[in-house]
N, C-alpha and C positions, 0 to 999 in steps of 0.2 A: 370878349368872351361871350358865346352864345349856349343857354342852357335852353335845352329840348328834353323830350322826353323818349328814354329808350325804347330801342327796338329788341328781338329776339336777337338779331344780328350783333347785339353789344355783350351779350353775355359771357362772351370767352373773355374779353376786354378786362370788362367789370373783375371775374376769378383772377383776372394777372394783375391787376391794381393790389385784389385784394393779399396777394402772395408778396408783393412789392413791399406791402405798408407792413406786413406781418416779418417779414428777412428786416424790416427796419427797424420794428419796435428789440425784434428779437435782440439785433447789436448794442438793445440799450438793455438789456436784464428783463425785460418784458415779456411775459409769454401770451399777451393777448395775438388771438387770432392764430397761433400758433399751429391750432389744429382746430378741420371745420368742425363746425358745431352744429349740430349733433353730431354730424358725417357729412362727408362731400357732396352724396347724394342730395340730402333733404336740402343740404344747404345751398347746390344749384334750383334746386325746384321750389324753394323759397322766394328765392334771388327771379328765378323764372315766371312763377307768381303776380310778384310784383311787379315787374315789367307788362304781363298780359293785362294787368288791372290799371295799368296808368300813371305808377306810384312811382317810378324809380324812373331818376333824368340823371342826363349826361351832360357837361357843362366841357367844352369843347372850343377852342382857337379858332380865330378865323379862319383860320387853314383847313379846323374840322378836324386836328387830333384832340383826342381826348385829354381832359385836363384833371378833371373831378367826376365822383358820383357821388349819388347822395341817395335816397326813399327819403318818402313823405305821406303817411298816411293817416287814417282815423279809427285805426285800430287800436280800442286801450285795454291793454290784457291784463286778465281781469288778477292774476296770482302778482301782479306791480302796484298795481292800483286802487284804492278804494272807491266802493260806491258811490262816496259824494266826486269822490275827483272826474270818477268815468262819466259821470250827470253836463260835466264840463264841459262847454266844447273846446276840445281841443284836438291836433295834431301831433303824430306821431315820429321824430326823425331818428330812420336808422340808414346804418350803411354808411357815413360820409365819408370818402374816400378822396386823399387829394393827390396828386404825383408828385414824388418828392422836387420834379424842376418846375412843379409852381405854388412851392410851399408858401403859405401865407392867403393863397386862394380862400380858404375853410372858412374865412373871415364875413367874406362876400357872400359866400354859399348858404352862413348861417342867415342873414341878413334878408337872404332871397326867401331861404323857407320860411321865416317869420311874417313877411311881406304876402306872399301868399297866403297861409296860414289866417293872417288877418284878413285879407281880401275874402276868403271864404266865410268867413263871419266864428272863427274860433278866436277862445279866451289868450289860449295857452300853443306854444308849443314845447315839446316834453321829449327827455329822453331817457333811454336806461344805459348806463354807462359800464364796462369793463369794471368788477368789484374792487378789484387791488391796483387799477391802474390810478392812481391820485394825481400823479402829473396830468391824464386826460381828465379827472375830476379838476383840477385849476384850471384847466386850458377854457372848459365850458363856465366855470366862476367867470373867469375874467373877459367872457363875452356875453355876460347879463343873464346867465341863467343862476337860479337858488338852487342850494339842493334840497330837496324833500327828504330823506332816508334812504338809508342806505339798508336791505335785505339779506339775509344770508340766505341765499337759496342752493339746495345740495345738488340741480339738475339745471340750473339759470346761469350762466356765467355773469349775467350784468344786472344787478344789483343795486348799483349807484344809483339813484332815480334824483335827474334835474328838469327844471323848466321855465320857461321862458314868458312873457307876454309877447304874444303876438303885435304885429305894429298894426296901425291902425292908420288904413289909405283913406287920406282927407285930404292930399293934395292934388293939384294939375299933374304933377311926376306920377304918382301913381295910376290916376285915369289913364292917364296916356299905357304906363308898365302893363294894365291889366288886359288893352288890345292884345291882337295877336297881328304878326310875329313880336318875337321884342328880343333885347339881348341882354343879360348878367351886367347889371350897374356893380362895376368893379375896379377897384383902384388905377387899373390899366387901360379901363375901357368905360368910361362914365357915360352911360343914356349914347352909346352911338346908334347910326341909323339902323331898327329894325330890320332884321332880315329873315332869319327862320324857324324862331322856334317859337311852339305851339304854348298855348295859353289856355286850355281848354275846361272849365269848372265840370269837373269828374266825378263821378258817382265815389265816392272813397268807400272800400271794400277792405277787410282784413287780408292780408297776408296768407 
């Protein structure tokens, strides 16, 4: 697996993952994602945003179909968070998006953004989670994140606020990880040879 970071060209991509993942939760009782938030509109030019600013990768087969996405940024807003927590450095993950035929992917992906996250010199990496989805509230338990509180906000759909420690690159694996190109250390694909994706330490910009 090789994670890179999107283009404009992934955009249609990305909305079809995200309809995939939301017809899936749907089958289970879940109406996260059900419908875009705010609106379609804001929610491509969000989505579009982030892509222009660096923040949003695509984790992709050798082959070069798309597998997962994900953002990553250093946006901590401010109606989630409190002042001492924003003083933090941390990162931000939204969007993680896996295809259901490489379910179990999400595993790696969180792993990458912590890895990075670290290598950039943050504390933390943090999320705001679907308020009523608690199955996605254990799924992030039981991959090393705490929860902080949970908000009820009447205009936010995610609520759940988790986070993580960043990993902390002190070995030979990671010097090497933090060259560019490099590829997704993933159960499938352990440290294979470098090929294309970029590694680039980014001015991180809000959303």
């Amino acid at each position: 697996m090789i994670v890179e970071q999107a283009t404009i060209a992934d955009l249609p991509g990305i909305l079809a993952m995200r309809i995939e993942a939301s017809e899936w939760l749907a089958k289970r009782g879940i109406n996260q994602w059900a419908v875009a938030w705010p609106n379609p509109e804001a929610q491509s030019d969000r989505i579009l945003s982030s892509i222009r600013a660096g923040e949003t990768w695509m984790v992709r087969t050798d082959a070069g179909d798309a597998a997962a996405t994900v953002a990553l940024d250093s946006f901590s807003d401010p109606q989630l968070w409190t002042p001492a927590e924003q003083a933090e450095p941390a990162m931000y993950l939204h969007r993680l998006i896996v295809r259901r035929k490489y379910s179990g992917l999400g595993d790696d992906v969180i792993d990458w953004a912590c890895d990075r996250a670290g290598k950039l010199g943050n504390r933390w990496v943090r999320i705001d989670v679907w308020t009523d989805n608690v199955g996605l509230h254990r799924y992030y338990e039981n991959r090393g994140f705490k929860h902080v509180r949970t908000l009820d906000l009447a205009d936010y759909p995610s609520g759940a606020l988790f986070q993580r420690p960043a990993t902390e690159w002190r070995s030979e694996t990671a010097r090497i990880l933090a060259e560019q190109p490099q590829t997704l250390p993933t159960k499938r694909s352990l440290f294979e040879p470098f090929e294309r994706a970029l590694w680039p330490v980014l001015q991180e910009a809000p959303i």
